[in-house]
C-alpha positions as CSV (number, residue, x, y, z in Angstrom):
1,X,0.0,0.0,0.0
2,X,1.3,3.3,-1.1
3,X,1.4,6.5,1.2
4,X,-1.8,8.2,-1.0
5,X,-3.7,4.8,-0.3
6,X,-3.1,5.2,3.3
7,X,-3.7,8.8,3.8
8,X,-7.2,8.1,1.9
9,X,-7.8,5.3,4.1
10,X,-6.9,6.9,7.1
11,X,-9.4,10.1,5.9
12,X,-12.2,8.2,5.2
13,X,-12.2,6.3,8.4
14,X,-11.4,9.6,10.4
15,X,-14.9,10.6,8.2
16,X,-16.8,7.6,9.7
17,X,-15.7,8.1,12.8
18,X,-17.2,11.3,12.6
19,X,-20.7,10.3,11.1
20,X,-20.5,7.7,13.6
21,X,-20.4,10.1,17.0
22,X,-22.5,12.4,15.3
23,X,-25.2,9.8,15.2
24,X,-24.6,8.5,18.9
25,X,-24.7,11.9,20.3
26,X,-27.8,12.3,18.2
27,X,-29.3,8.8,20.2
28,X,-28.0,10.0,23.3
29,X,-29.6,13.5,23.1
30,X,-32.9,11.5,22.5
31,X,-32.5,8.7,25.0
32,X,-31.6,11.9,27.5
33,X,-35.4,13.9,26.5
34,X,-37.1,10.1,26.8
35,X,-35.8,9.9,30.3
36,X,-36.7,13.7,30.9
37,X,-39.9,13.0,30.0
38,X,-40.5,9.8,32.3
39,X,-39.3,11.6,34.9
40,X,-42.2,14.6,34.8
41,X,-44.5,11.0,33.8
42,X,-43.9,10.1,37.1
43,X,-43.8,14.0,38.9
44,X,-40.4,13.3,40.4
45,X,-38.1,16.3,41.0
46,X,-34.4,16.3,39.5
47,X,-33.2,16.5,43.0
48,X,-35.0,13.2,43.4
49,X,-33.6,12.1,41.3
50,X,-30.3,12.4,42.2
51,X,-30.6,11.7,45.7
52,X,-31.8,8.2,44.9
53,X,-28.8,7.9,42.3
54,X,-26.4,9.4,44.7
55,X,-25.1,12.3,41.9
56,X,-25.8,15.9,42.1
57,X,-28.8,17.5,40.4
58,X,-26.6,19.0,37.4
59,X,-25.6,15.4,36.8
60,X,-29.1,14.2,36.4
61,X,-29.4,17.6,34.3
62,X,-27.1,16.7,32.1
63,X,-28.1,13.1,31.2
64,X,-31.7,14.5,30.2
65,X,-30.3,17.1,27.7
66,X,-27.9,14.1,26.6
67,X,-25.0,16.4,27.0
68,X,-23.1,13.4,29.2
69,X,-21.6,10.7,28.1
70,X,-24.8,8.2,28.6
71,X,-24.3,4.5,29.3
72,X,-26.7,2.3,29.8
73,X,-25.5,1.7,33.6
74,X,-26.4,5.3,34.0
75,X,-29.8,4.8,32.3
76,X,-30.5,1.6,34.0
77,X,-29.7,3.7,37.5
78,X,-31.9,6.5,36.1
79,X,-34.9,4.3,35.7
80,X,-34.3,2.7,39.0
81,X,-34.5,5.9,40.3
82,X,-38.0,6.4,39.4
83,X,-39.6,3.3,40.7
């Protein structure tokens, strides 16, 4: 493989890479606004929230606008949180 091959190579994976997060942080934003939305469902406060989970209320502010990096431990907890 020649250097041009591998430069091209290496860009268009560095492009998928790019499409890729741009899709996940697109899930994670609406994952974030489904649990938002459970949470006023069930008339629980943030601080609730976070006091069951343990984390701060900006924490729990941050997974429902998705800006945090959303696993599904986190979302499992989350849920747990408002049984």
């Amino acid at each position: 493989m020649n250097a041009k091959s591998i430069i091209k190579l290496l860009k268009n994976a560095h492009q998928a890479a790019i499409v890729a997060n741009q899709k996940r942080d697109a899930v994670i934003k609406q994952v974030g606004r489904a649990l938002r939305t459970a949470r006023m469902d069930a008339n629980i406060k943030q601080i609730t929230v976070a006091k069951r989970m343990k984390k701060s209320q900006p924490f729990i502010c941050f997974i429902e606008s998705g800006d945090c990096n959303l696993t599904p431990e986190i979302a499992e907890k989350y849920l747990k949180a408002l049984e």
